[in-house]
C-alpha positions as CSV (number, residue, x, y, z in Angstrom):
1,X,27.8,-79.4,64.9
2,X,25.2,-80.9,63.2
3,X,23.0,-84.1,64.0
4,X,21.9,-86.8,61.3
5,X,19.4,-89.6,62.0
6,X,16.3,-91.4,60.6
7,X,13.8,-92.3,62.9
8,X,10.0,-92.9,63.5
9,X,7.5,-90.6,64.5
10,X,7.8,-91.9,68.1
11,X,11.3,-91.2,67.4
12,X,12.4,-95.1,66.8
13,X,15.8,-95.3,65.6
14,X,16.6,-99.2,65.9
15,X,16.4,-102.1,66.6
16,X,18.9,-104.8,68.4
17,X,21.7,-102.6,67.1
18,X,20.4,-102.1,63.8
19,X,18.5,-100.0,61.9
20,X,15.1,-101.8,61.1
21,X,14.3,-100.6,58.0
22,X,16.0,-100.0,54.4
23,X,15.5,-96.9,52.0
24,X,18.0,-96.4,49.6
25,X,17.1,-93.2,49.3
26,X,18.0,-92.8,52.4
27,X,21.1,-93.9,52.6
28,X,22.3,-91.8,49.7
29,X,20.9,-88.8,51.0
30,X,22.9,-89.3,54.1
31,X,26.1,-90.6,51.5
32,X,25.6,-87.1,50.3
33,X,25.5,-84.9,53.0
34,X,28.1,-86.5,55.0
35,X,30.7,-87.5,52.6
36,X,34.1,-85.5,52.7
37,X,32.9,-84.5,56.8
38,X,33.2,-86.1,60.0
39,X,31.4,-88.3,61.6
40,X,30.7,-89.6,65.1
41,X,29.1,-92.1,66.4
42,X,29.1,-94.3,69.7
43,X,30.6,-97.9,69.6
44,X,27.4,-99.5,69.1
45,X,26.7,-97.6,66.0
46,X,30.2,-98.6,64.6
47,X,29.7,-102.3,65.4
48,X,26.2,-102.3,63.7
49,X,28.1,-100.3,60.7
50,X,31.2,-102.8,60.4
51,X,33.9,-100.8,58.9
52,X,35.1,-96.8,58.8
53,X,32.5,-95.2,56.4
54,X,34.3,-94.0,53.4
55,X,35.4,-90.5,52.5
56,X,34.7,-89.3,55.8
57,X,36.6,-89.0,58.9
58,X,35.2,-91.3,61.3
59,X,35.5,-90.6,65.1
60,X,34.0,-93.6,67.7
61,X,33.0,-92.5,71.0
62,X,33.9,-95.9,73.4
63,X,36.0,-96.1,77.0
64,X,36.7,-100.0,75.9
65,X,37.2,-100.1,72.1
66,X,40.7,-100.6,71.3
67,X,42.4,-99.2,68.0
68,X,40.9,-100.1,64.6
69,X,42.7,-98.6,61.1
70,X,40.7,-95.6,59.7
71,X,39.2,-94.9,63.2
72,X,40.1,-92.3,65.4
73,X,38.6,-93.9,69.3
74,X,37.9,-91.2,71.8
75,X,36.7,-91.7,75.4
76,X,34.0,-89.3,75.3
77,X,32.0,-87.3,73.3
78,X,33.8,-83.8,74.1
79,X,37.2,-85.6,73.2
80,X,35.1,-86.8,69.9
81,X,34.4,-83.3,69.0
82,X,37.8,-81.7,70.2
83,X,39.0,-83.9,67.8
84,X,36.4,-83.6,65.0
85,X,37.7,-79.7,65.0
86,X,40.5,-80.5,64.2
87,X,39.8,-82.1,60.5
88,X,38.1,-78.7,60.0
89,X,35.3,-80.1,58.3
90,X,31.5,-80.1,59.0
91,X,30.8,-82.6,62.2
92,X,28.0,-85.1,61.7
93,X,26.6,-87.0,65.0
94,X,25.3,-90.4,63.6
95,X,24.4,-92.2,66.2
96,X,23.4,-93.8,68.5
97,X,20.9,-92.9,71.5
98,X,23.3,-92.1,73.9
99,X,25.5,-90.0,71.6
100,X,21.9,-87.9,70.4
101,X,21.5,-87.6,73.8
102,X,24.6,-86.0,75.0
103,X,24.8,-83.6,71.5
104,X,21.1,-82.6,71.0
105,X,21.3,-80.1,73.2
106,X,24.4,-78.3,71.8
107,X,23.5,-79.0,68.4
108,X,23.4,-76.4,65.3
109,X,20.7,-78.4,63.0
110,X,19.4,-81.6,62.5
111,X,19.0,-83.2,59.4
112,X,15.7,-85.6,60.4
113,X,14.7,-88.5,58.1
114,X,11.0,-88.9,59.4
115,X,10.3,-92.7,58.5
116,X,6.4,-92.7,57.6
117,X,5.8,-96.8,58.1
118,X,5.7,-97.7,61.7
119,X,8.8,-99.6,63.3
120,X,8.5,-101.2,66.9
121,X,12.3,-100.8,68.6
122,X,14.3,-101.1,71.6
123,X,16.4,-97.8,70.8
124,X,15.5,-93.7,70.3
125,X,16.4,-90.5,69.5
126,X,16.1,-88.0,72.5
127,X,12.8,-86.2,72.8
128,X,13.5,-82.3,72.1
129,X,11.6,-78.5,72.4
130,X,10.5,-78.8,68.3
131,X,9.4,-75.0,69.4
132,X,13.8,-74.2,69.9
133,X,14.6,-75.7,66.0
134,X,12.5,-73.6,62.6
135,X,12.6,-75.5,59.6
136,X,15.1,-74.4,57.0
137,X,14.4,-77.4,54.4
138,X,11.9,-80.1,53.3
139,X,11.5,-83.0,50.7
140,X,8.9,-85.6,50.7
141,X,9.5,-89.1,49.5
142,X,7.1,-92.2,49.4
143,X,9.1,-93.4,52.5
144,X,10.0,-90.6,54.3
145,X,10.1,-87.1,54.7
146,X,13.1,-85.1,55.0
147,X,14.0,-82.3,57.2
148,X,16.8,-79.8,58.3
149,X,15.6,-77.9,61.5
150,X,18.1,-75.0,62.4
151,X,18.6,-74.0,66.1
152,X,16.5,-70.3,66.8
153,X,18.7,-68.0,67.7
């Protein structure tokens, strides 16, 4: 399972349910690398989003969110990935805090957009052991930097 996010170096991931800043390139790095997979995200995340992401299977963790076309809604986040297996694709967790939380620990590899501007926000990724993750890839960009960490064995 892997987990993608773009965040700040104090690990700032939004802002009143939304990201706060916008690179394009970005957004079609992470068009790239999660199109024809799953995703999973928490409710929030899929309210901020709007609609199913396209060419992707899109699994929303929520107890109170009711059926929506193109969705698959599971309670909880080991329902969510039950499920995920079963498309037999590659699993993305997208979001937000609370889902990071509950899947850093178990995750494979992280693909990490590292935002260089500073953002204040009200919502972050979970702090994790960088010494348990090596770095398997890296590309720079004005905006950002971009990097896969792979769990040490």
């Amino acid at each position: 399972m892997n987990i993608i996010a773009a965040m700040t170096k104090d690990r700032v991931i939004g802002k009143d349910n939304k990201l706060i800043w916008n690179i394009p390139v970005d957004l079609k790095n992470f068009r790239n690398i999660t199109s024809g997979n799953t995703v999973i995200m928490g409710r929030k995340t899929f309210e901020s989003i709007g609609n199913p992401l396209p060419n992707r299977h899109n699994i929303v963790v929520s107890s109170s969110m009711q059926h929506v076309d193109g969705i698959d809604v599971c309670k909880d986040i080991k329902e969510a990935l039950a499920k995920a297996k079963e498309y037999g694709k590659e699993i993305f967790i997208i979001g937000g805090s609370s889902i990071y939380r509950q899947t850093v620990p178990f995750a494979d590899k992280m693909y990490i957009s590292w935002v260089k501007k500073y953002y204040h926000g009200d919502a972050y990724f979970p702090d994790f052991d960088i010494v348990e993750w090596e770095v398997i890839e890296e590309k720079n960009f004005p905006e950002f930097d971009f990097v896969v960490y792979k769990r040490r064995k």
